[in-house]
Backbone as numpy.savetxt, mean C-alpha at the origin, in Angstrom:
# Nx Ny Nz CAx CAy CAz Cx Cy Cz
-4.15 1.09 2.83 -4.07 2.09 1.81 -4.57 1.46 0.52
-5.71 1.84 0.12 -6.26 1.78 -1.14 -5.84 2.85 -2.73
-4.99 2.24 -3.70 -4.52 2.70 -5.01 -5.39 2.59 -6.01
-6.66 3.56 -6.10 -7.19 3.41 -7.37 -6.21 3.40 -8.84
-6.29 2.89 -9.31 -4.97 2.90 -10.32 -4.59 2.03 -11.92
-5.07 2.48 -12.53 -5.31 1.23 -13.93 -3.53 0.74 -14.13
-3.63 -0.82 -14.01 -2.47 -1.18 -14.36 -2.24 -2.12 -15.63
-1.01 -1.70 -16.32 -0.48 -2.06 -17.26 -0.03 -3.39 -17.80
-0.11 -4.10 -16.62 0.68 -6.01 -16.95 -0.29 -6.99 -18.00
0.39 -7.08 -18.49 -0.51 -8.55 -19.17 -1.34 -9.45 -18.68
-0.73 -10.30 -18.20 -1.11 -11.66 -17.67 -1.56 -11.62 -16.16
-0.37 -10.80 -15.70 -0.29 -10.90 -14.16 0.80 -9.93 -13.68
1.02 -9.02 -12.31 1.99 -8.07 -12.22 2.98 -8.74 -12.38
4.34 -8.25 -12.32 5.74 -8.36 -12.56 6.30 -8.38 -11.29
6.61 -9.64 -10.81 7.45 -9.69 -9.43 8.81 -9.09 -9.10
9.06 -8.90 -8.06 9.80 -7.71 -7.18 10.77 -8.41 -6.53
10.60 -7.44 -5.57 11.63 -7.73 -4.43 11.68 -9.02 -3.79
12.31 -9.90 -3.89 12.52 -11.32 -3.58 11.18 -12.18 -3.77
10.79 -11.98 -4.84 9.77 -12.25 -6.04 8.21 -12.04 -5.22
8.23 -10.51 -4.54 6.91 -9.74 -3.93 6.17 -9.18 -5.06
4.82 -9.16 -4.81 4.39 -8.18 -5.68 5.54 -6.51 -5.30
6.06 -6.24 -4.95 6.09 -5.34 -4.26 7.47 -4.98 -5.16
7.66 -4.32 -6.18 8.94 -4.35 -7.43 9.08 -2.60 -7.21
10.62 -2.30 -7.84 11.41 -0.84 -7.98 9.78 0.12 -8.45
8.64 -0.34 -9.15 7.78 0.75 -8.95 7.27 1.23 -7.72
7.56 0.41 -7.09 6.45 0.54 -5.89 7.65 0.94 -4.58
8.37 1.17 -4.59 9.82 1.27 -3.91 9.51 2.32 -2.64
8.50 3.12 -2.60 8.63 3.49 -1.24 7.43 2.57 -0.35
6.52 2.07 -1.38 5.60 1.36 -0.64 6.35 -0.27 0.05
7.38 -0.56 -0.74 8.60 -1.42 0.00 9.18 -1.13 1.09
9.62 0.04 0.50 10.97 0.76 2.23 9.72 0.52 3.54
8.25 0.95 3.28 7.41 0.76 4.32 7.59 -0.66 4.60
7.48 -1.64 4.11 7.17 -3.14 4.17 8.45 -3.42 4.82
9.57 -2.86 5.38 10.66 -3.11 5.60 10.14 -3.05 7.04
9.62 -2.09 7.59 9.43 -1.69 8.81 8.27 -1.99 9.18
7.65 -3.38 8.83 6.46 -3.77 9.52 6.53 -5.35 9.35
5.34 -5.90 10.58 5.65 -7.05 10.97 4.77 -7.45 10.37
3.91 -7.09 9.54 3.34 -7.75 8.50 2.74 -7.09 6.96
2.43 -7.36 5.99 2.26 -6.52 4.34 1.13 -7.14 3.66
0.44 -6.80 3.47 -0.51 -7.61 2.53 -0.77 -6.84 1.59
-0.14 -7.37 0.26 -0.52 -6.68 -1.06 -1.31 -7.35 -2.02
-2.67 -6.40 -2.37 -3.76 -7.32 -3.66 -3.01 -6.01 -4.38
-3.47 -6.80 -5.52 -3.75 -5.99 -7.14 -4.12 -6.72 -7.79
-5.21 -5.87 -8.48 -6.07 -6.33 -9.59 -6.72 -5.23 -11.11
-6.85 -6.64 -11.96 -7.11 -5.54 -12.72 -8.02 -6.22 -14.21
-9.13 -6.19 -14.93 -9.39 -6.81 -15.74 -9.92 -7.88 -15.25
-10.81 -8.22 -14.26 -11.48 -9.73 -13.45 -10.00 -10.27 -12.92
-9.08 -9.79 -12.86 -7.80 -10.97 -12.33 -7.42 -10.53 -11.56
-7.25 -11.06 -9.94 -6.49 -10.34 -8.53 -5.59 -11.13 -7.93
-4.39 -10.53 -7.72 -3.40 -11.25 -7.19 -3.06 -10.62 -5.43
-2.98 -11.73 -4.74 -2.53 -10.94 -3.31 -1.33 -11.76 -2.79
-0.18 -10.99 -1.67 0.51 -11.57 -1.61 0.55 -11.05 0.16
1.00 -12.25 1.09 1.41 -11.43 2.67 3.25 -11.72 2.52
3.53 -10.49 3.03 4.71 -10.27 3.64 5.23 -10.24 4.69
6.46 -10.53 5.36 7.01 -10.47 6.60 8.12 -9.44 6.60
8.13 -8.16 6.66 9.27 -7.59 6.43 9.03 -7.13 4.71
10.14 -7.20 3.87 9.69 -7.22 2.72 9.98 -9.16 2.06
9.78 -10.22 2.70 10.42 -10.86 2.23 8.55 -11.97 2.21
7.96 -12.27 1.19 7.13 -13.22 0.97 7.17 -14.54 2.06
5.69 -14.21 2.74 5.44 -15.75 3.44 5.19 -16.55 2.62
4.22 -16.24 1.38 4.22 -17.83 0.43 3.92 -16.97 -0.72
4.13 -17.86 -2.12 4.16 -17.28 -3.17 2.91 -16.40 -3.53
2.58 -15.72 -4.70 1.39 -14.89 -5.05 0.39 -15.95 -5.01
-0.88 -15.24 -4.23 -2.43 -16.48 -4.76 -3.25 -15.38 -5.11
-4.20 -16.23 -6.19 -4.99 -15.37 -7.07 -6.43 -15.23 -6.12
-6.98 -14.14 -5.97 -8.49 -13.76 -5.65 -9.41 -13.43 -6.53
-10.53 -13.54 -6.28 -11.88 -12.81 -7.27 -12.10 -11.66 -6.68
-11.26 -10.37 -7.77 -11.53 -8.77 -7.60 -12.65 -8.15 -7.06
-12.60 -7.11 -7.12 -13.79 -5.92 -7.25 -13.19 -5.44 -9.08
-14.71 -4.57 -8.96 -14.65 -4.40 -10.47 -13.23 -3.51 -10.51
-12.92 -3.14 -11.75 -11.71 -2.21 -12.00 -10.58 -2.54 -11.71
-9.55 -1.44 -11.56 -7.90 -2.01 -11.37 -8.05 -1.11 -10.48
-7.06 -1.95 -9.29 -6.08 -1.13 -7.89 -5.22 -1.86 -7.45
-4.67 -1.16 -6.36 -3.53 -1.62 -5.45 -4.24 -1.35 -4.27
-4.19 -2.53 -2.92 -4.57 -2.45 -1.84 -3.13 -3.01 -1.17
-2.76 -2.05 0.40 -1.98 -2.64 0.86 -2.04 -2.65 2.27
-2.06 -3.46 2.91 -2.18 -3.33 4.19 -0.96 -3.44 5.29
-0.59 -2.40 5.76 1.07 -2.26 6.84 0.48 -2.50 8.40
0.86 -3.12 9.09 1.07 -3.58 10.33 2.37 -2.82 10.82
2.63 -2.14 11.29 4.02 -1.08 11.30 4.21 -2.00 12.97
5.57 -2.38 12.91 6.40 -2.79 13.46 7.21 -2.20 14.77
6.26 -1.73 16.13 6.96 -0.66 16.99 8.49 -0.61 17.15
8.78 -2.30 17.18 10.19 -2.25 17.92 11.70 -1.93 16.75
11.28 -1.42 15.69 12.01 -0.84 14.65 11.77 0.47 14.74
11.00 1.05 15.88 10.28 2.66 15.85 11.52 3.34 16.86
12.15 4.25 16.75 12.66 4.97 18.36 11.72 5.31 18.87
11.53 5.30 20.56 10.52 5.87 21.42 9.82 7.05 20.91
10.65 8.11 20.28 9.96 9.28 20.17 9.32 9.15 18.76
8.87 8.06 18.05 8.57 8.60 16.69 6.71 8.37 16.94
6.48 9.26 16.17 5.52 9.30 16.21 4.18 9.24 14.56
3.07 9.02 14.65 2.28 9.59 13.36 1.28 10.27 13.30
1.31 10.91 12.08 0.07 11.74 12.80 -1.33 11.07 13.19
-2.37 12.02 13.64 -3.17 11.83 14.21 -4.47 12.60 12.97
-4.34 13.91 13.01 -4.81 14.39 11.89 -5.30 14.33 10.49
-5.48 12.72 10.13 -4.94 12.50 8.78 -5.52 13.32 7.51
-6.72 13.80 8.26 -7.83 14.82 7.16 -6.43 16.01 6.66
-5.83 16.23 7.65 -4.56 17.61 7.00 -3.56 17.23 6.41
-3.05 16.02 5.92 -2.09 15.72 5.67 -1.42 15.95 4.25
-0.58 16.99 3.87 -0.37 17.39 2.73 0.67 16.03 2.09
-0.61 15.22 1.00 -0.13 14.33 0.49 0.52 14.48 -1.05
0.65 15.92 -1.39 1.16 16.28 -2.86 2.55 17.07 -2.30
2.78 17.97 -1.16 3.98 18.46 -0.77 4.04 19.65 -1.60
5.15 20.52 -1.39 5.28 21.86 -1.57 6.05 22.19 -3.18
6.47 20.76 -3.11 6.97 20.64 -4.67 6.11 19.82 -6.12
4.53 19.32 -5.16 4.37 19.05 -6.19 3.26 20.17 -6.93
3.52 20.48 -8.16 2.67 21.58 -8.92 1.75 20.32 -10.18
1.51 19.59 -10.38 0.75 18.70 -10.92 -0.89 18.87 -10.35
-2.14 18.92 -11.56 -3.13 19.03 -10.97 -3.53 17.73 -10.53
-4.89 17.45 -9.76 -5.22 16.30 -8.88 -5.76 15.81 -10.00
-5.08 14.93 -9.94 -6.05 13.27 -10.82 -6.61 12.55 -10.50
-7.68 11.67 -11.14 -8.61 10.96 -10.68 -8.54 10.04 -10.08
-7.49 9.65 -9.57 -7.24 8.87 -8.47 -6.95 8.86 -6.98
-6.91 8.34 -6.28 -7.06 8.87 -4.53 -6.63 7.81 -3.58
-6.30 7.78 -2.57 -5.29 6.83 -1.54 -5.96 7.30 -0.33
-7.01 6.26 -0.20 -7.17 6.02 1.43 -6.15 5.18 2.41
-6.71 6.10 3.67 -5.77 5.74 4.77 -6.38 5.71 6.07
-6.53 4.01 6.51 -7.53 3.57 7.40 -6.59 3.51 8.72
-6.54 4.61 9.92 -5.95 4.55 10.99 -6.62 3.52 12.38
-5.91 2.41 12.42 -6.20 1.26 13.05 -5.90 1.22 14.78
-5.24 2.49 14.96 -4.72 2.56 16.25 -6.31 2.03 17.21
-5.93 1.39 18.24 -6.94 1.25 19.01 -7.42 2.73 19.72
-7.34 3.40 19.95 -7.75 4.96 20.23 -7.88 5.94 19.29
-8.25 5.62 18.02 -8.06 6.57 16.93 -8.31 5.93 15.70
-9.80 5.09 15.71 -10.21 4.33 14.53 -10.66 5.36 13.32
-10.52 5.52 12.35 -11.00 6.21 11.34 -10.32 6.09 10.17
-10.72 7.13 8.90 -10.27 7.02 7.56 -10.47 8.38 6.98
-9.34 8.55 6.35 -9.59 9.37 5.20 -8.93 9.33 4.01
-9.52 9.94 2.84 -9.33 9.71 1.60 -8.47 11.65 0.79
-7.32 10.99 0.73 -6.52 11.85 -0.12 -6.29 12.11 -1.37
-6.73 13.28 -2.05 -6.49 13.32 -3.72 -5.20 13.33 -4.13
């Protein structure tokens, strides 16, 4: 999942959850990191990129810095974790339909957008949500 997204930090983001990039803003993109066997979070912003891998939500090694792409985002990559899944759960398949604003949200679409690269071995593809 790609976060086009201009961010606000100074120096460098503000560490989190057992010192993850992954902090109370980002809190459902955590609850995910809970339920996978692996997390990889970049952000960047201003020539400066920080990435971090996760196990769960808990840091394999501290933040290391990368050379960005232009602009500011959030990239995160979930490895979702079957044996935390019950048999019957499932995801969709569909992802082009996926109502990613919901029935409550009345906000117009902003210029930003969240791709979502489906890795399943039978169901390689992507799509991009406003």
């Amino acid at each position: 999942m790609t976060i086009d997204q201009q961010h606000s930090w100074q120096d460098s983001p503000p560490l989190g959850y057992f010192d993850s990039l992954l902090g109370p803003e980002w809190w459902l993109l955590a609850a995910i990191a809970t339920l996978c066997t692996s997390t990889t979070v970049e952000m960047w912003s201003d020539g400066r990129g920080f990435r971090q891998e996760l196990a769960g939500l808990r840091p394999l090694s501290p933040v290391q810095r990368f050379d960005p792409q232009a602009g500011s985002g959030t990239r995160i990559i979930f490895t979702i974790d079957g044996h935390n899944l019950p048999p019957s759960a499932a995801f969709p398949t569909d992802l082009g339909n996926i109502d990613a604003h919901g029935t409550d949200c009345t906000a117009e679409v902003g210029p930003g957008y969240v791709v979502i690269r489906d890795d399943r071995p039978s169901d390689q593809r992507s799509t991009r949500l406003a």
